[in-house]
C-alpha positions in Angstrom: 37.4 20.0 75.8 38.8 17.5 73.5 36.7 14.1 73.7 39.1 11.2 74.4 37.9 9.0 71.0 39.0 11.7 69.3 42.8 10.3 69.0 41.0 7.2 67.6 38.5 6.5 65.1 36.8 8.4 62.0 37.9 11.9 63.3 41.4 11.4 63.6 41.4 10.2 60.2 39.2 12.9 58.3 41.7 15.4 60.6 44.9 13.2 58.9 43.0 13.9 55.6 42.8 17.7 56.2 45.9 17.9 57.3 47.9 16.3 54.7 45.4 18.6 51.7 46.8 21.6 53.5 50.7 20.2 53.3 50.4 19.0 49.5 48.9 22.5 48.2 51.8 24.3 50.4 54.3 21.7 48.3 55.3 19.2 50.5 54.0 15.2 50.4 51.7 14.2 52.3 51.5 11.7 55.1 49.6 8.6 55.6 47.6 7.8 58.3 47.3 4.3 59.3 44.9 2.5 56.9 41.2 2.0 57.2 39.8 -1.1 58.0 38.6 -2.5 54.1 42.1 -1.4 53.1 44.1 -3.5 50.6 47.0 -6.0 51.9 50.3 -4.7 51.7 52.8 -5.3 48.8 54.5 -8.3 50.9 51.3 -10.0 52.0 50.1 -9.8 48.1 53.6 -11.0 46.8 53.6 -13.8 48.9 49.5 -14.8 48.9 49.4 -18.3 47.4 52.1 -20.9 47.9 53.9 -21.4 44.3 55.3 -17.7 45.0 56.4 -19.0 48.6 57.9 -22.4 47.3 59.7 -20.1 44.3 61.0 -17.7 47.1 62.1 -20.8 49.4 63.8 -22.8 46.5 65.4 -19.7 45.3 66.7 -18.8 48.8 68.1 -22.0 49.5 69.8 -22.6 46.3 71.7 -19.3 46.8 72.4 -20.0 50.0 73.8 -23.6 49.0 75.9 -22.0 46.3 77.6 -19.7 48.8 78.7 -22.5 50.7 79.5 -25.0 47.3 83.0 -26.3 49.0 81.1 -26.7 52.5 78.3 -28.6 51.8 79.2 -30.5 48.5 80.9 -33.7 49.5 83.6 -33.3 46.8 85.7 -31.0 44.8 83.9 -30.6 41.3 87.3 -32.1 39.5 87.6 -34.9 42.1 87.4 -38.0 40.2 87.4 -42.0 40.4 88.1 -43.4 37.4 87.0 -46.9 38.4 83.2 -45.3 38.6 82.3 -43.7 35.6 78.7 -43.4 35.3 78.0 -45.2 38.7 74.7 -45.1 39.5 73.1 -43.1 42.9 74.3 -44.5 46.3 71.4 -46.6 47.6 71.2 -45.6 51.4 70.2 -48.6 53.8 69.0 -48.7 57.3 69.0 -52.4 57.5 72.7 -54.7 57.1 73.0 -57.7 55.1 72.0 -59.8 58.2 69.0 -58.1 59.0 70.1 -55.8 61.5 68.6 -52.0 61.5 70.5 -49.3 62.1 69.5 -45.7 62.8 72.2 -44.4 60.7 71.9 -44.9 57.1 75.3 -46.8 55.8 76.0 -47.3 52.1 78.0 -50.2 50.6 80.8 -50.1 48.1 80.6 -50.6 45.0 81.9 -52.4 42.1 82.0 -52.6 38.2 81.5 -56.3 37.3 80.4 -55.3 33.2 82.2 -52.7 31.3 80.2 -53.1 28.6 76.7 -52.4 30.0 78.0 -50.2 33.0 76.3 -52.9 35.4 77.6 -52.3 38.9 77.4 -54.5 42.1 77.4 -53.6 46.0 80.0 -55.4 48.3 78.0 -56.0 51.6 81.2 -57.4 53.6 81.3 -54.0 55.1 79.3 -51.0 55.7 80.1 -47.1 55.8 77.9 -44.9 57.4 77.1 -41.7 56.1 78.0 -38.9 58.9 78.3 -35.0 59.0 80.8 -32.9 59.1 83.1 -35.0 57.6 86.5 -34.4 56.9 87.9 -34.6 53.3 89.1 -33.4 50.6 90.0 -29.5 50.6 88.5 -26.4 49.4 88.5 -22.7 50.0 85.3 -21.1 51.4 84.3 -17.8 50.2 87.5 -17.8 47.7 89.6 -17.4 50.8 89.2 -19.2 53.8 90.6 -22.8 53.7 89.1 -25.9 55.1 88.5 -29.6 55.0 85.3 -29.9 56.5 82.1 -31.0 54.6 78.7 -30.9 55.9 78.0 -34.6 54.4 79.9 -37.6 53.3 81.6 -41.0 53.7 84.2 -41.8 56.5 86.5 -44.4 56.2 87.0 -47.2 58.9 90.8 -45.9 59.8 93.3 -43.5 58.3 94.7 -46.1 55.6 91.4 -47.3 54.1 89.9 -45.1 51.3 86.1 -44.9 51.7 84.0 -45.5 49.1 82.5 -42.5 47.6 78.7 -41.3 48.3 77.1 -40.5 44.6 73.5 -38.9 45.9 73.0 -38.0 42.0 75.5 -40.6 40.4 78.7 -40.0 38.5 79.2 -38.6 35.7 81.6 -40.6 32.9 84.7 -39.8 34.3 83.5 -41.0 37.9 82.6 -37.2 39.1 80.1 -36.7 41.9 77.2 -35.2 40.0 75.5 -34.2 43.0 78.7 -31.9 44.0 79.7 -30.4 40.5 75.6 -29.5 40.1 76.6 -27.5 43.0 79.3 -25.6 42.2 78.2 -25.4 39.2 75.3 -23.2 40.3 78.2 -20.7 41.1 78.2 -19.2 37.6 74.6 -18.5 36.0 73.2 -17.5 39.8 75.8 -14.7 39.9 76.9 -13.7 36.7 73.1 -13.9 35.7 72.2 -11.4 37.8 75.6 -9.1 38.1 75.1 -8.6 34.3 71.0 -7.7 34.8 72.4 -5.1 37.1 74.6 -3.7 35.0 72.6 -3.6 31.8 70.2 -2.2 33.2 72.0 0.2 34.6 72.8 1.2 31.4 69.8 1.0 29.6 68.1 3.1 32.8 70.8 5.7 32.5 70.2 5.9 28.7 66.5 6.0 28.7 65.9 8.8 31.2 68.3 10.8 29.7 66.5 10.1 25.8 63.1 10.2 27.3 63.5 13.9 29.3 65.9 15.5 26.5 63.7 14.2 23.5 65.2 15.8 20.4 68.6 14.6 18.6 69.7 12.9 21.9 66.5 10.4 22.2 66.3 10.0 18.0 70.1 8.7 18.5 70.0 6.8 21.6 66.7 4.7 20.2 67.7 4.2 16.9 71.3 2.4 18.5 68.9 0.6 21.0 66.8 -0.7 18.2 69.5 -2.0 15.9 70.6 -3.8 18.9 67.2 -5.1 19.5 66.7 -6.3 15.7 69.8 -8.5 15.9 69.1 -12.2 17.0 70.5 -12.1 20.8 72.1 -15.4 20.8 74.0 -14.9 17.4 74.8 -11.7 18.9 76.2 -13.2 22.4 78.2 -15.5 20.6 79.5 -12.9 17.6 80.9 -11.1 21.0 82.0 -14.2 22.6 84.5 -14.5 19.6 86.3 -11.1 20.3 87.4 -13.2 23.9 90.2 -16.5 23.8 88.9 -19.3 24.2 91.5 -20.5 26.9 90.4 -18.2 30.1 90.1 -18.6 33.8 87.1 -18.7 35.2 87.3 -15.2 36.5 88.3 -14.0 33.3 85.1 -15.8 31.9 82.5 -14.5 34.2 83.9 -11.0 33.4 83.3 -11.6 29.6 80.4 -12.6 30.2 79.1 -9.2 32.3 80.4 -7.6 29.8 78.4 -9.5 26.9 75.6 -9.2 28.7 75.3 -6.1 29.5 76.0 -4.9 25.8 73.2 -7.1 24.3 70.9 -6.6 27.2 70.1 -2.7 27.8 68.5 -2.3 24.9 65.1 -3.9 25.9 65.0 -2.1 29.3 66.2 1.2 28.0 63.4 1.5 25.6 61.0 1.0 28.7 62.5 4.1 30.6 62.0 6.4 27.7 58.6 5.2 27.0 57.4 6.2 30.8 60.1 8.7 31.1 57.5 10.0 28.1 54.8 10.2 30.4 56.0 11.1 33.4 58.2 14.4 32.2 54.8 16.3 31.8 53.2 15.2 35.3 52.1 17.9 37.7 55.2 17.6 40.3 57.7 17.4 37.8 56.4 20.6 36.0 56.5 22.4 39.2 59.9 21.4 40.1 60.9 22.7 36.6 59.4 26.1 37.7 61.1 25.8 40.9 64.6 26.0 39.5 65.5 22.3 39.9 68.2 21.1 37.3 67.5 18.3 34.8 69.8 15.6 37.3 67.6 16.4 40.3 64.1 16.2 38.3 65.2 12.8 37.3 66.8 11.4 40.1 64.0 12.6 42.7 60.9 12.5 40.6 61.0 10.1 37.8 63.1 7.3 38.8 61.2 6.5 42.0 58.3 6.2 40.0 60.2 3.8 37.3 61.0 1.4 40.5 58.0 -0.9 40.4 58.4 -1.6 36.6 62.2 -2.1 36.8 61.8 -4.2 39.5 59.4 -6.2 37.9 60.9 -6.5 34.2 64.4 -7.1 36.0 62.8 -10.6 37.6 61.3 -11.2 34.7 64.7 -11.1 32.8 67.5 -12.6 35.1 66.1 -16.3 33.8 67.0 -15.0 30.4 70.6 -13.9 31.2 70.7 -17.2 33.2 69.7 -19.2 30.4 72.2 -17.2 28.0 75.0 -18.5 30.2 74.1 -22.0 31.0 73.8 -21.8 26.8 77.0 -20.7 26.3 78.7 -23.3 28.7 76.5 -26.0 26.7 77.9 -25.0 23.2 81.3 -25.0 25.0 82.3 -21.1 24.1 81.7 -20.2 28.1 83.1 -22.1 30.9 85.5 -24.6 30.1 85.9 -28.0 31.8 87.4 -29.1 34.2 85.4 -26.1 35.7 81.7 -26.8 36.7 78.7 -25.2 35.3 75.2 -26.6 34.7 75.9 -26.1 30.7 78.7 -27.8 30.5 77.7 -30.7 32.8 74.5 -30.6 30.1 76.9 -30.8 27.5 78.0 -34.5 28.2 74.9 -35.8 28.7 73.9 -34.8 24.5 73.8 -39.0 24.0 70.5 -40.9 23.6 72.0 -44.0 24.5 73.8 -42.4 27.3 70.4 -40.9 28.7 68.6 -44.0 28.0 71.1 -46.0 30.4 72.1 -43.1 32.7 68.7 -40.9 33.4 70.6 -38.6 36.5 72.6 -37.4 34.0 70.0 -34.6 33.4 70.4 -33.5 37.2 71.6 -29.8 36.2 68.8 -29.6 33.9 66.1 -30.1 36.6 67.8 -27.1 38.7 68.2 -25.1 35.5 64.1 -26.0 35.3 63.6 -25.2 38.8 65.3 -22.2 38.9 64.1 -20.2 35.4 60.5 -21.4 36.9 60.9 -19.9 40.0 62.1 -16.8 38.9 59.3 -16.8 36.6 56.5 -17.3 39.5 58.2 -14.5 41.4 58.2 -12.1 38.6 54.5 -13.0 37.7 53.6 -12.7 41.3 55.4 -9.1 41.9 54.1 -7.5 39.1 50.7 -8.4 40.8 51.6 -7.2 43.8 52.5 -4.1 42.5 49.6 -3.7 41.1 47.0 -1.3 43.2 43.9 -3.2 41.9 45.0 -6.7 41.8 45.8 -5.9 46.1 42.1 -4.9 46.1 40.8 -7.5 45.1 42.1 -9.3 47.8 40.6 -7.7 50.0 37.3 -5.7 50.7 37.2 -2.4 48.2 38.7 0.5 50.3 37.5 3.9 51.6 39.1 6.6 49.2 42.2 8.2 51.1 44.3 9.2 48.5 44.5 12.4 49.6 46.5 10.5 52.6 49.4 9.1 50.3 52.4 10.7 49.7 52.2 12.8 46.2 55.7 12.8 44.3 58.9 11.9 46.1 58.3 14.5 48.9 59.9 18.0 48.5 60.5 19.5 45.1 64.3 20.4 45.0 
């Protein structure tokens, strides 16, 4: 009679263990039981153990999710301008009126210019506006398609024939733009392009590499040698050398296609040469030697066996490498051979703000260059943080050393062919 602790405990697992031995000699993965008590955290609890990699993750997630809704919850269009505000400084928010009265809502005052020469501005306290959501103004289309008027923040005026002053949360910019507004839109091009044209360099330079790594011979001495020319050539003398094969003149659609297509020619090299190097390695495994024997074609061997077992690296290197791609294009905007004003984009909102004297006066200038900070850094922290995590004896450290039950992990990708 089977005792009842059977189902639970040591037993169950040292049956799991036996089990699984038998499966993996007949030529099937394994299974895993559930863990032992002593085992190492999971791959999500080590990614996320420690809070810069939760802050970077948060930041990250919000800024994407601001970007997707750029015409919603920016207050203004990014070419909406006032002419009779250039560089206007930040909207000072008040709770408390001119006579001394608090308010729950917080109000702003309008302002004036009172020295063109120094850019000294003054606030006219006559009348307040306070700031509200949802407000309606000017129009956009959501999503590329969906038009509306709605905004989730921003200045209403005291009846329909009054124009309300305008809310700068960052300042303006020189021709009286809402720098808090174009910084958002303008997050629209290096957080998608960015990492559109990782994906498809390295979907290059994965397809490349497994195919010079497992055929070797002629194919892998031509495929490295290309990959290494490309490699010895300075990348951003290379970006713009392609750049000139492109008019100047293009839509912004036009120029985040370019772009894809620049990056993906100077970036597979790198990647590419990182495939081959485990593809190397991983060609004369056990698993992959039997499914040769098996019959399985070259496609299968690669597609079932080796690329699941490239995952973890490509996973890492490509977070590691989407704040270079995003970098490339905020560079390209800032030298002015990328996106073209009146278009926003943190480079070329950089680009105006190249004067000491102007940064000396007019400090929130440099707003884009604190998300372009933020954002490189967080991808950073999240690539440092998920090539730990990946990592088998950084997650035992974390926790107590665990029993040996490897014979309880899946071997390979499962069946052979």
């Amino acid at each position: 009679m089977i005792r009842e602790d059977f189902a639970t405990g040591p037993q169950r697992h040292r049956v799991f263990k036996i089990l699984s031995e038998i499966l993996r000699l007949c030529g099937f993965g394994g299974f895993t039981s559930k863990p032992p008590t002593g085992a190492p955290p999971s791959i999500w609890r080590a990614f996320l153990k420690g809070y810069p990699a939760r802050l970077s993750l948060a930041f990250l997630l919000a800024l994407y999710f601001v970007s997707l809704f750029a015409g919603f919850i920016a207050p203004y269009h990014y070419s909406s301008q006032d002419r009779r505000a250039p560089l206007c400084p930040p909207s000072r928010l008040h709770f408390i009126d001119s006579e001394g009265q608090f308010h729950l809502r917080p109000f702003i005052y309008r302002v004036r210019l009172i020295d063109p020469m120094t850019m000294a501005y003054a606030e006219d306290t006559s009348k307040r506006y306070p700031i509200e959501f949802f407000v309606k103004g000017e129009s956009y289309l959501l999503f590329g398609f969906i038009e509306s008027s709605r905004h989730l923040i921003g200045v209403a005026g005291k009846d329909d024939l009054e124009t309300p002053p305008r809310f700068y949360l960052f300042g303006a910019d020189v021709l009286g733009r809402d720098i808090f507004s174009r910084a958002i839109w303008g997050s629209q091009m290096p957080l998608f392009v960015g990492p559109l044209g990782l994906l498809l360099a390295f979907s290059i330079g994965i397809l490349l590499g497994s195919i010079s790594g497992y055929l070797g011979g002629t194919v892998d001495a031509v495929f490295m040698r290309f990959a290494e020319v490309v490699l010895s050539l300075p990348a951003l003398f290379l970006i713009l050398a392609l750049r000139t094969a492109f008019p100047l003149s293009v839509s912004p659609l036009q120029v985040a296609s370019m772009m894809l297509i620049i990056f993906s020619a100077v970036g597979w090299a790198e990647i590419s040469r990182i495939v081959r190097g485990m593809v190397l390695s991983l060609k004369n495994s056990e698993y992959v030697q039997s499914a040769v024997a098996m019959g399985a074609n070259n496609r299968w061997i690669i597609a079932r066996h080796i690329l699941p077992n490239l995952l973890p690296v490509i996973v890492v290197q490509a977070t590691l490498t989407i704040p270079t791609f995003i970098l490339a294009e905020v560079s390209l905007s800032f030298l002015g051979v990328g996106v073209q004003e009146p278009t926003a984009s943190w480079g070329t909102m950089l680009a105006s703000a190249q004067e000491v004297a102007t940064l000396k006066a007019n400090a929130w200038v440099l707003a884009p260059g604190v998300f372009v900070l933020l954002t490189v850094l967080s991808f950073n922290v999240l690539g440092d943080r998920l090539r730990d995590a990946l990592d088998p004896r950084y997650r035992t450290n974390l926790g107590v050393t665990p029993v040996d039950d490897t014979v309880t992990q899946p071997i390979a990708s499962g069946k052979i062919y």
